[in-house]
VEXMITI-961912 format. One line per field, with one value per residue (C-alpha): residue number from 1; residue in three letters; z, y, x. Coordinates in steps of 0.2 Angstrom, whole numbers, padded with zeros to 4 digits. Each point is the difference from the previous one (the first is absolute). Layout:
i [NUM	...] .
aa [Ala	...] .
Z [Z	...] .
Y [Y	...] .
X [X	...] .
//
This chain:
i [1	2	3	4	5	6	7	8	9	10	11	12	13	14	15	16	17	18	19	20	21	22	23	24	25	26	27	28	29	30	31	32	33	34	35	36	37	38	39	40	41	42	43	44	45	46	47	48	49	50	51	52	53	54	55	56	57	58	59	60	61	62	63	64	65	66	67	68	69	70	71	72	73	74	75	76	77	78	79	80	81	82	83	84	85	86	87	88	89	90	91	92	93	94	95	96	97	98	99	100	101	102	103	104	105	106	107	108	109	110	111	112	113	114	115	116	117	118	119	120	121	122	123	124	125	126	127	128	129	130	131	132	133	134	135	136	137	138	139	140	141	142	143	144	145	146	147	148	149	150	151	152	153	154	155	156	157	158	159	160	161	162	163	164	165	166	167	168	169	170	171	172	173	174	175	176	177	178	179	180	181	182	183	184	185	186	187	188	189	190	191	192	193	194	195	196	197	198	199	200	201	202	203	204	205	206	207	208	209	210	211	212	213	214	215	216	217	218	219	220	221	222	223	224	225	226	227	228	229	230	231	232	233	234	235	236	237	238	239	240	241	242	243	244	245	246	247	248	249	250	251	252	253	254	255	256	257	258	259	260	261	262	263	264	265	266	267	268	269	270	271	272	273	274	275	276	277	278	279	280	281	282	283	284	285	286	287	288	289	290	291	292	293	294	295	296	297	298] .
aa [Unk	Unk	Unk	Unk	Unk	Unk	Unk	Unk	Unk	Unk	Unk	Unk	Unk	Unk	Unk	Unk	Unk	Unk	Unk	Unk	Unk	Unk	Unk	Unk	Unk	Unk	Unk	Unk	Unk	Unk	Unk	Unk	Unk	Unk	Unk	Unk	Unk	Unk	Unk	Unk	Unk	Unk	Unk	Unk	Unk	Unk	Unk	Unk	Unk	Unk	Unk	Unk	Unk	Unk	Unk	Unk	Unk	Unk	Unk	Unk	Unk	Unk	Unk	Unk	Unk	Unk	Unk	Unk	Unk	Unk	Unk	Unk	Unk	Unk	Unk	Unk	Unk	Unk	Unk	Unk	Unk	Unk	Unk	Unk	Unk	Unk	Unk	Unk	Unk	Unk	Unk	Unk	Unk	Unk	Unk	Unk	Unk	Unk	Unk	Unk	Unk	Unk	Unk	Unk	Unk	Unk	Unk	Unk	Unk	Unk	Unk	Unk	Unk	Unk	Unk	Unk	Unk	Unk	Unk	Unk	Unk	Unk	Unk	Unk	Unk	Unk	Unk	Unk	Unk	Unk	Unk	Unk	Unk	Unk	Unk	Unk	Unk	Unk	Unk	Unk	Unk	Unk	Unk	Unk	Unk	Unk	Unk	Unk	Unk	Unk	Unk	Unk	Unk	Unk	Unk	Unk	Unk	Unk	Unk	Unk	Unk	Unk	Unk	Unk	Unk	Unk	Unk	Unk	Unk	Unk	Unk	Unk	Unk	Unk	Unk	Unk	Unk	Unk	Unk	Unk	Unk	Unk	Unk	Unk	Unk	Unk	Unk	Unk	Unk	Unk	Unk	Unk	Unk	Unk	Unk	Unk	Unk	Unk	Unk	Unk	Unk	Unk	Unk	Unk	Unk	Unk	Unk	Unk	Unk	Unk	Unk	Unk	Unk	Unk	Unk	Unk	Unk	Unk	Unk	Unk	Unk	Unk	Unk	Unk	Unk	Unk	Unk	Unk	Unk	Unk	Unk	Unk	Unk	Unk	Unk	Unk	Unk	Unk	Unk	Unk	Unk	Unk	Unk	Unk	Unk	Unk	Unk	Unk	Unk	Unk	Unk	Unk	Unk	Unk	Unk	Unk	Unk	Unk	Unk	Unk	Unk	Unk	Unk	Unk	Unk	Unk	Unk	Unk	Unk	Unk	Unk	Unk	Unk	Unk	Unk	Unk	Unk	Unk	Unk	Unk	Unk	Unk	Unk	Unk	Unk	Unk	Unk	Unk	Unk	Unk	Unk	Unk	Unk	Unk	Unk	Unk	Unk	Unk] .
Z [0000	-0003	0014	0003	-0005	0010	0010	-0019	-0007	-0007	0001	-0006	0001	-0013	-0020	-0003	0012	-0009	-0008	0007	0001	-0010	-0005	-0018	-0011	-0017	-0014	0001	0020	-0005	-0013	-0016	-0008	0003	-0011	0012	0010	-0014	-0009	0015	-0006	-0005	0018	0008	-0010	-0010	-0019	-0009	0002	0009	-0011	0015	-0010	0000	0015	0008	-0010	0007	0018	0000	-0004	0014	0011	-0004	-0001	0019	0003	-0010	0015	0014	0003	0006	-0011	0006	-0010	0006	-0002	-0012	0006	-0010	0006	-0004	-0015	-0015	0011	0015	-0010	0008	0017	0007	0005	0009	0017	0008	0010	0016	0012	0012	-0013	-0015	-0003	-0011	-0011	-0006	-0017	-0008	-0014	0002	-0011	0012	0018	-0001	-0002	0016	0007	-0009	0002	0018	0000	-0011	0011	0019	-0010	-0002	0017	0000	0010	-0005	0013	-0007	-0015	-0006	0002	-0007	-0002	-0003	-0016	-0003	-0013	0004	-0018	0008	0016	0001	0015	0001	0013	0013	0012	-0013	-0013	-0014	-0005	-0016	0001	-0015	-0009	0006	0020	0008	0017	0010	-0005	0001	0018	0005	-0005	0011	0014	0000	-0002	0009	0016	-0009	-0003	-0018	-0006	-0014	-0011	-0012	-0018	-0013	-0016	-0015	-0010	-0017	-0012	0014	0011	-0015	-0002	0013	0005	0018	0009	-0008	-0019	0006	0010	0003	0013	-0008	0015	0018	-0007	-0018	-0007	-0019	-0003	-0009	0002	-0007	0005	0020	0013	0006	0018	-0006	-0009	0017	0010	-0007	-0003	0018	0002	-0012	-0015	-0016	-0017	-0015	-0012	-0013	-0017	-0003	-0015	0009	0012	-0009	0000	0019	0001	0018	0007	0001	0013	0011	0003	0013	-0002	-0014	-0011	-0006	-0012	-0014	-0015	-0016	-0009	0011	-0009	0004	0018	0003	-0011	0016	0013	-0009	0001	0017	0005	0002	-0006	-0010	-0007	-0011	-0004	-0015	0007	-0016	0005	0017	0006	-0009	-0009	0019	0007	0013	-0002	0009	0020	-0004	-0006	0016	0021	0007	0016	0007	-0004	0009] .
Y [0000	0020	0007	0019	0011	0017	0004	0009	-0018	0010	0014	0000	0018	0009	0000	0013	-0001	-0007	-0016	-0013	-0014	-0010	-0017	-0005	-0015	-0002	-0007	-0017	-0002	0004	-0015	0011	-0012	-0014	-0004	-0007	0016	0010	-0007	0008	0019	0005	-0007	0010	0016	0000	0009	-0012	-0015	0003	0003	-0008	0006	0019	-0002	-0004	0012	0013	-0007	0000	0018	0006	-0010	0009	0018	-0006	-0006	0017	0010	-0008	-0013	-0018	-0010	-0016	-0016	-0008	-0019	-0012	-0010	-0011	0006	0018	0006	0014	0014	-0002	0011	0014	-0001	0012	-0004	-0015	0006	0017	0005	0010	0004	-0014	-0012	-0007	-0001	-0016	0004	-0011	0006	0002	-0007	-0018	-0005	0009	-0008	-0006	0013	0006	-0016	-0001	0019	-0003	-0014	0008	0017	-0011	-0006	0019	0003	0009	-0011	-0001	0013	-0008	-0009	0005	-0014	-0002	0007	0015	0003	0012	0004	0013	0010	0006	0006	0017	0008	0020	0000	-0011	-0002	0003	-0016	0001	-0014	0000	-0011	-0010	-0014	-0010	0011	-0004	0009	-0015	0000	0020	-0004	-0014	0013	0016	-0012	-0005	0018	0010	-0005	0005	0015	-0003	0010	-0014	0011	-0006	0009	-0006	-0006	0002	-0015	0003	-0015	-0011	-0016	-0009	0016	0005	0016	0005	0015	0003	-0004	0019	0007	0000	0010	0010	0006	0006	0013	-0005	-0013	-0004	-0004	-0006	0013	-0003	-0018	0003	0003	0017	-0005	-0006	0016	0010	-0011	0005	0018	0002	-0007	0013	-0010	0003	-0008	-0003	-0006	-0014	0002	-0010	-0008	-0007	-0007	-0018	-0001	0000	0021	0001	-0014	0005	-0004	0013	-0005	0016	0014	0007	-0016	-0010	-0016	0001	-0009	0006	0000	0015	0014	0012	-0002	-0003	0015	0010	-0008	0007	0017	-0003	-0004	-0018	-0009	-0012	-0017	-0012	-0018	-0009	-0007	-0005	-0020	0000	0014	0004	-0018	-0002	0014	0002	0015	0006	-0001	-0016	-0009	0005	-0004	0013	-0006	0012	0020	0012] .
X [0000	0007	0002	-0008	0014	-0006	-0016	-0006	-0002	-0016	-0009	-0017	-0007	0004	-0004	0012	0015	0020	-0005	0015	-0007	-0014	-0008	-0005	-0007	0006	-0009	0010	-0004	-0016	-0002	-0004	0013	-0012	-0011	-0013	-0001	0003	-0017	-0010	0002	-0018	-0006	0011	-0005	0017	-0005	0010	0010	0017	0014	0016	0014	-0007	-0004	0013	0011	-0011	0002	0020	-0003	-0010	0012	0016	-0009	-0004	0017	0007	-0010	0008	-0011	0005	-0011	-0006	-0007	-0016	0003	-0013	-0015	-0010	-0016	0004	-0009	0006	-0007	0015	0012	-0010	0005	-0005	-0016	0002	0009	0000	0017	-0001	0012	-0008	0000	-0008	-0016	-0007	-0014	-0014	-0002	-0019	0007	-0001	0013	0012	-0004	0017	0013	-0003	0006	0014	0006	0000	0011	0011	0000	0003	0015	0006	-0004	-0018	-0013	-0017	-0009	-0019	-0007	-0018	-0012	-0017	-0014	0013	0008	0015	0012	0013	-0003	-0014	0011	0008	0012	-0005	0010	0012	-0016	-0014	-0007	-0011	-0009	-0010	-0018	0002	-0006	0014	0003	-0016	-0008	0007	0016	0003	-0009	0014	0013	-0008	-0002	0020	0008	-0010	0007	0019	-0008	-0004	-0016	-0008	-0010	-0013	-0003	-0014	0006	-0012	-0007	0009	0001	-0006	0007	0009	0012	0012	-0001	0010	-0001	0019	-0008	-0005	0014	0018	0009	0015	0007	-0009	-0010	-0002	-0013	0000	-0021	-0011	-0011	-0018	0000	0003	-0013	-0004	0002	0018	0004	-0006	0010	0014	0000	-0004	0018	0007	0004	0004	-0008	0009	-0013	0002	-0003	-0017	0004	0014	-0011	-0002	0022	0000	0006	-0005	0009	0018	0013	0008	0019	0003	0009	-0012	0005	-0017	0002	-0014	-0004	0006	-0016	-0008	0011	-0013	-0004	0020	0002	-0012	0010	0015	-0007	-0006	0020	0003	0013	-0011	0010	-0009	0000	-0011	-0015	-0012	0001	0006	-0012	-0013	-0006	-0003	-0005	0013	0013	0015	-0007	-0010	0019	0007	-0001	0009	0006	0012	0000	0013] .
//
């Protein structure tokens, strides 16, 4: 087993803080080169069959723009019951500074990955602080730190009212405020639509959104806390423009395709770095956050 390396072996509350360290799940640990699991993509929502090769390519390239930053890159291992929508990671564990949190996803495909990130993370060192058990369902796309002591969960078609309840009930004694917003129906249950399909933090006062699609109540919610909106471009919206990962220090990592929306982020003063995500990202529906489980930020 690794032993813990310093009391920081995570740090969970922050979207925007020096990415250093972070778990991912390629394309390969995620079977896409099989053809067994590969044959499942309209199932699981994918708009056409998964090209590995591309894929793949496009996964090597997010991984050494994440290693370029600073960050300590590490390689989720392969299961055979882990299914084509594992390379996005992120949603099936959240970090905090007490430990992990295991999701059950809504997805059913995706029970799993839970399991299996929190094995892999008590061999890092991080222990498993609670894992989200039925009737709850959680996915931590839909899960958003304003700030260190203040949670916002998205209620979703795949985060339920029980699981943002199990949540609320285990921070608030840390003094974690769990706060709940309303996400809209959009395309339905088959698509995937998080909480973070509508926003992404840039830094602590700056949230790139998806305007028109999130919930007044949202939008309130966070002006009262003095942010600032840089709007997507809509047409954009289909090529996954609002979901862009901040790396600190006014660095975000965005998908190429987006030249508009990066071009306002530009203007707005981040450093914004790109990577090519037609296959690996958009086919699936899961950009730059969704490809990532950020587990330590300074």
């Amino acid at each position: 087993m690794d032993q813990v390396t310093t009391e920081l072996a995570f740090n969970g509350h922050s979207m925007v803080g020096r990415l250093e360290r972070v778990a991912v799940c390629s394309p390969r640990t995620a079977g896409w080169n099989e053809p067994e699991r590969a044959a499942r993509w309209r199932e699981l929502g994918f708009h056409h069959a998964p090209d590995f090769v591309e894929a793949q390519r496009q996964h090597d390239f997010l991984c050494r723009e994440l290693k370029a930053a600073g960050a300590e890159v590490l390689d989720l291992p392969p299961a055979t019951d882990l299914s084509l929508d594992a390379v996005y990671a992120h949603d099936a564990s959240l970090a905090t500074d007490f430990g992990l949190i295991v999701m059950r996803p809504g997805k059913p495909n995706r029970l799993a990955e839970g399991r299996h990130q929190g094995r892999f993370c008590m061999r890092k060192g991080i222990s498993t602080l609670m894992e989200v058990v039925a009737p709850g369902t959680t996915e931590a796309g839909d899960m958003v730190w304003l700030d260190r002591k203040t949670l916002l969960i998205g209620r979703s078609y795949r985060t339920n009212a029980a699981g943002i309840l199990q949540i609320r009930e285990l921070l608030a004694p840390k003094g974690i405020a769990v706060l709940s917003a309303p996400l809209p129906h959009g395309l339905g249950p088959s698509a995937c639509l998080h909480l973070m399909s509508l926003i992404s933090l840039l830094d602590e006062r700056t949230a790139l959104v998806d305007l028109a699609w999130l919930a007044i109540e949202t939008v309130e919610l966070l002006e009262s806390r003095d942010f600032h909106f840089v709007e997507i471009v809509p047409e954009e919206r289909d090529t996954l423009a609002c979901n862009v990962l901040a790396l600190g220090e006014k660095r975000l990592l965005a998908l190429e395709e987006n030249h508009k929306t990066n071009e306002r982020l530009r203007q707005a003063g981040f450093d914004v770095r790109t990577f090519p995500g037609s296959e690996l990202s958009i086919n699936g529906g899961g950009g730059p956050t969704c490809l990532t489980r950020p587990l330590l930020r300074a």
